[in-house]
C-alpha positions, -999 to +999 in steps of 0.1 A: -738-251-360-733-277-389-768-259-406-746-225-406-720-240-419-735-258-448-759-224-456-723-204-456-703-232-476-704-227-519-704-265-526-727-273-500-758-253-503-779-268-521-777-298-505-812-302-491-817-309-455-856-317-452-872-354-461-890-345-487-858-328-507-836-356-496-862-381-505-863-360-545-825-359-547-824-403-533-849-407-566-830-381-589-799-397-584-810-433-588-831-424-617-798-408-639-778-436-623-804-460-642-804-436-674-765-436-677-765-479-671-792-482-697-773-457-724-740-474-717-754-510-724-768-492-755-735-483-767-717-511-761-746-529-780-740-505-809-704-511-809-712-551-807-733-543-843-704-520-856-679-546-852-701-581-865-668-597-875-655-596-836-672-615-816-660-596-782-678-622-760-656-648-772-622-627-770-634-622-734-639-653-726-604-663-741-589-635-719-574-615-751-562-586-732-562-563-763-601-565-770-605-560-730-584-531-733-604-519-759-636-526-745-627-507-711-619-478-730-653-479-745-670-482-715-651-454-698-653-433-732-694-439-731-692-432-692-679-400-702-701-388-727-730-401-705-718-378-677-717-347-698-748-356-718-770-356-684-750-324-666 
């Protein structure tokens, strides 16, 4: 019954029901999951070297809500681009 459905269902085809292809998609998704962390610590590391005269560690640590601001939209900016960049 719930096989049926699935096999009929747009979204949920490919969604594969045997160990080995569940085991693939487990290692697939933690591997990109991995990718994106790494390329997101790698922009924010090229943003720390654009901006030498901020030190952003310190405004954080001051709670300076404007650099946090800034630093969140970074982050979600980079999440972004990381998303589309390994679709």
């Amino acid at each position: 019954m719930i096989q049926a459905f699935i096999a009929h269902h747009p979204l949920l085809a490919n969604i594969p029901l045997g160990s080995s292809g569940l085991w693939h998609a487990l290692v697939g998704t933690a591997s990109f999951g991995l990718l994106g962390l790494v390329l997101m610590l790698v922009g924010f590391k090229a943003f720390e070297l654009i901006t030498l005269r901020l030190d952003i560690e310190k405004q954080l640590e001051e709670r300076n809500l404007a650099v946090g601001i800034v630093v969140a939209a970074l982050l979600l900016g980079l999440s972004l681009i990381v998303v589309v960049s390994i679709l």
